[in-house]
LUMTI-837997 format. One record per residue (C-alpha): residue number from 1; x, y, z. Coordinates in nm, 2 decimals, padded with zeros to 4 digits, m for minus. Example, Ala and Ser with C-alpha at 12.3 -4.5 7.8 and 13.67 -1.06 7.14 Angstrom:
2
[r 1, [01.23, m00.45, 00.78]]
[r 2, [01.37, m00.11, 00.71]]
END
This chain:
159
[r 1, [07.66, m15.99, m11.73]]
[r 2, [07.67, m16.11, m12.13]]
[r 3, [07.85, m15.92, m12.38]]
[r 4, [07.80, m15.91, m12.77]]
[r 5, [07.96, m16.05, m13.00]]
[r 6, [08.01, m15.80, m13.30]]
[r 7, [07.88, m15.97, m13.59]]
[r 8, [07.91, m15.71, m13.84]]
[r 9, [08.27, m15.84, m13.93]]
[r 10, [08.48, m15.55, m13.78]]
[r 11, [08.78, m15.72, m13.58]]
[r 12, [09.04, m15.49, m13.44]]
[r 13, [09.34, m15.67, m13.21]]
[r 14, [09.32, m15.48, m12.86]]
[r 15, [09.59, m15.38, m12.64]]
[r 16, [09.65, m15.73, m12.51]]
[r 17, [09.97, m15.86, m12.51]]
[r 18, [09.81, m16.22, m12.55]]
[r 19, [09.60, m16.30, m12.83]]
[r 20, [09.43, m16.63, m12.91]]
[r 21, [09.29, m16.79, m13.25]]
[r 22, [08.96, m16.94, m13.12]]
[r 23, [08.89, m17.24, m13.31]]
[r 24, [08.52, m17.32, m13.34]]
[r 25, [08.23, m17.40, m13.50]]
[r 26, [08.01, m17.17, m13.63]]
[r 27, [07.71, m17.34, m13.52]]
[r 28, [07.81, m17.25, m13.17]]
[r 29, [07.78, m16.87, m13.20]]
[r 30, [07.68, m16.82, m12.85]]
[r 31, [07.92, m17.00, m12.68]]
[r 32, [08.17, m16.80, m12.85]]
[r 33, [08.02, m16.51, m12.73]]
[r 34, [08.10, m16.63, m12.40]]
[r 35, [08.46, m16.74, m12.46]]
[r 36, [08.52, m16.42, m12.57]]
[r 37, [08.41, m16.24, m12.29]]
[r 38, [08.56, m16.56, m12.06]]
[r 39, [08.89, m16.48, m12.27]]
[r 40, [08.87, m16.11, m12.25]]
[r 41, [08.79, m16.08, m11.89]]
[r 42, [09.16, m16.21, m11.87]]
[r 43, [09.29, m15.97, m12.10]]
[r 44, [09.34, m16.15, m12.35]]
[r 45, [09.27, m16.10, m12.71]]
[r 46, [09.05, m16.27, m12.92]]
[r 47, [09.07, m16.37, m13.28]]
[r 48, [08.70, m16.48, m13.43]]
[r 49, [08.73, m16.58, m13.80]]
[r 50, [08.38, m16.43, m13.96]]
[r 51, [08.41, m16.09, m13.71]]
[r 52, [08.75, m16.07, m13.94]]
[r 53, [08.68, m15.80, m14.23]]
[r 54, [08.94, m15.87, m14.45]]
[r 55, [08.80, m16.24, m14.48]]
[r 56, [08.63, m16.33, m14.80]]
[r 57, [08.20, m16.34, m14.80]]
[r 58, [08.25, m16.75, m14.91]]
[r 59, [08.47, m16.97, m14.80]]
[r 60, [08.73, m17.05, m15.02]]
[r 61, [09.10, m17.13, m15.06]]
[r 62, [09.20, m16.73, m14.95]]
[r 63, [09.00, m16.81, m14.66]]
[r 64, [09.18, m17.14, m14.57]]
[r 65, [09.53, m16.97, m14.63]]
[r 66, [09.43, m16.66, m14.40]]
[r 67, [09.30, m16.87, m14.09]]
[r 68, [09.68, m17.05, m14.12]]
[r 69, [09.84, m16.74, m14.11]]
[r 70, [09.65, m16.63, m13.80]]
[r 71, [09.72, m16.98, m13.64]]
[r 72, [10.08, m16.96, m13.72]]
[r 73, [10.20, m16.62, m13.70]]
[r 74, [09.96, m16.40, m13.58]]
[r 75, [09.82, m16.51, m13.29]]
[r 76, [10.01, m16.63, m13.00]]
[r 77, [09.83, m16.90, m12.87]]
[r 78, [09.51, m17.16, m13.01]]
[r 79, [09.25, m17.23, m12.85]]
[r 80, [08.97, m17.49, m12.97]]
[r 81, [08.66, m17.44, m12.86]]
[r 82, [08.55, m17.84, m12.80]]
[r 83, [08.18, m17.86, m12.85]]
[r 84, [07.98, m18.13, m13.05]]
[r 85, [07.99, m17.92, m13.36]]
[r 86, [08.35, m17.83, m13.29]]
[r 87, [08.44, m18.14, m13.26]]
[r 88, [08.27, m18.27, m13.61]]
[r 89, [08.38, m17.97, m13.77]]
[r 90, [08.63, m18.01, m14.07]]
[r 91, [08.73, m17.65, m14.06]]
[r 92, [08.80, m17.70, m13.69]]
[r 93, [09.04, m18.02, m13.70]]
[r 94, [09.22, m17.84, m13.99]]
[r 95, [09.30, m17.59, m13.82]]
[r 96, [09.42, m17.80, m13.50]]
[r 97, [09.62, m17.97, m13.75]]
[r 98, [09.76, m17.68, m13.87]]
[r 99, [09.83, m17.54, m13.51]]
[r 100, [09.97, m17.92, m13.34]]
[r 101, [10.33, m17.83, m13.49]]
[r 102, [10.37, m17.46, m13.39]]
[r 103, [10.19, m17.43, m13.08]]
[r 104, [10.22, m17.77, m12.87]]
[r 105, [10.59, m17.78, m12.82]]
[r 106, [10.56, m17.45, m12.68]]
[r 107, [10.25, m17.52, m12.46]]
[r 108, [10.07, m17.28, m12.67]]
[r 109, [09.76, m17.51, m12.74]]
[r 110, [09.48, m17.60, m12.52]]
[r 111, [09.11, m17.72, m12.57]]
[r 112, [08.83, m17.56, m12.36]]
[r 113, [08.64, m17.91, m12.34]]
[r 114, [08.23, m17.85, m12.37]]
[r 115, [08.14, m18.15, m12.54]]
[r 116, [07.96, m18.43, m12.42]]
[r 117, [08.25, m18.70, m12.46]]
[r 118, [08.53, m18.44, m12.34]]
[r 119, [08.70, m18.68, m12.12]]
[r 120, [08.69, m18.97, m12.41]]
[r 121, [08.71, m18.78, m12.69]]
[r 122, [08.51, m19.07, m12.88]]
[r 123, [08.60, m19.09, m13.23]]
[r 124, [08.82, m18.80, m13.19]]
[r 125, [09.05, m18.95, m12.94]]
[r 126, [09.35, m18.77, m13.04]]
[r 127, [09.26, m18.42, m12.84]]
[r 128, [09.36, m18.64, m12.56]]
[r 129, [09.69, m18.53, m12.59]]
[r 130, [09.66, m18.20, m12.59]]
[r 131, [09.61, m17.96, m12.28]]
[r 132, [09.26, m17.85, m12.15]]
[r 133, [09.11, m17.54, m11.97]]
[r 134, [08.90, m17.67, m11.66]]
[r 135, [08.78, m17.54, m11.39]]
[r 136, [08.99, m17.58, m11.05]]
[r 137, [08.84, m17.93, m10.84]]
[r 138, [08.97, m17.74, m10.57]]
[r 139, [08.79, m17.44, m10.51]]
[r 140, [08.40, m17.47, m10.40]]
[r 141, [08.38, m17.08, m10.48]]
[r 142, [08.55, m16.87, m10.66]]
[r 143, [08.61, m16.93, m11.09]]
[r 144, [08.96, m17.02, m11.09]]
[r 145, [09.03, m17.22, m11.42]]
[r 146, [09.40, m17.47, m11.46]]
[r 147, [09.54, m17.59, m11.76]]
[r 148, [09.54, m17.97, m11.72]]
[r 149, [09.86, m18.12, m11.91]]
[r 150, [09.80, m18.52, m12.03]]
[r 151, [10.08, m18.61, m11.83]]
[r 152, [09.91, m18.53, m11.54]]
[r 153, [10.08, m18.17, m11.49]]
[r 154, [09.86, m17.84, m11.44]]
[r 155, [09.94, m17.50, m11.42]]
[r 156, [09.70, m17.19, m11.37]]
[r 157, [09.57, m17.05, m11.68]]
[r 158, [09.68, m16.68, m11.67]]
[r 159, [10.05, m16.85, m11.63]]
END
């Protein structure tokens, strides 16, 4: 079953007690769409830049100093959704520069990997050391999903 995405830039935080700063491109419109339900399903909240109201119509320096404040003190955890276009994006490794020193000492920061070089990271080899959603190796049914640490340490991902 798909959801919609509301694209008429209305964002309200839910009751979760988790919320997460999706990094993305926006060229990817429909995978986001699926995160968020993937995300929500979980109950987790999700923070989507251009469903945010308060953000200007063009992007411009208010825009870049809102997104920071979402990364850093709004939302509790960041997320970077890793496509080809996320990946390429300058918006997006901005804003995993701007989430590296807040979020990764406290294991707040993971990439859900969807690009075609995810396990190389090819001219972007630095998201190598950050944690990854995957799905569990393990399980032959069933959708469990692990956080996979670079130091070869996993966890589930609603721990």
């Amino acid at each position: 079953m798909r959801g919609v995405v509301n694209e008429s830039r209305i964002y309200s935080k839910s009751t979760a007690t988790t919320s997460i700063f999706l990094s993305h491109s926006h060229y990817d419109k429909n995978v986001v769409e699926e995160a968020k339900i993937f995300f929500e399903n979980l109950g987790i909240s999700i923070y989507v830049d251009w469903a945010d109201q308060t953000m200007p119509e063009s992007t411009n320096g208010i825009t870049a100093s809102r997104i920071k404040n979402q990364i850093i003190s709004v939302n509790d955890k960041f997320v970077l959704l890793a496509t080809n276009n996320g990946v390429a994006s300058k918006w997006c490794n901005w804003e995993v520069g701007i989430a590296d020193p807040f979020k990764l000492p406290s294991k707040k920061i993971a990439l859900l990997p969807l690009a075609d070089n995810s396990g190389t990271w090819n001219g972007a080899e630095y998201l190598q050391i950050y944690p990854r959603i995957e799905k569990d190796p393990r399980l032959t049914i069933g959708l469990g999903y692990l956080v996979f640490y670079p130091n070869g340490l996993y966890e589930t991902l609603e721990t």
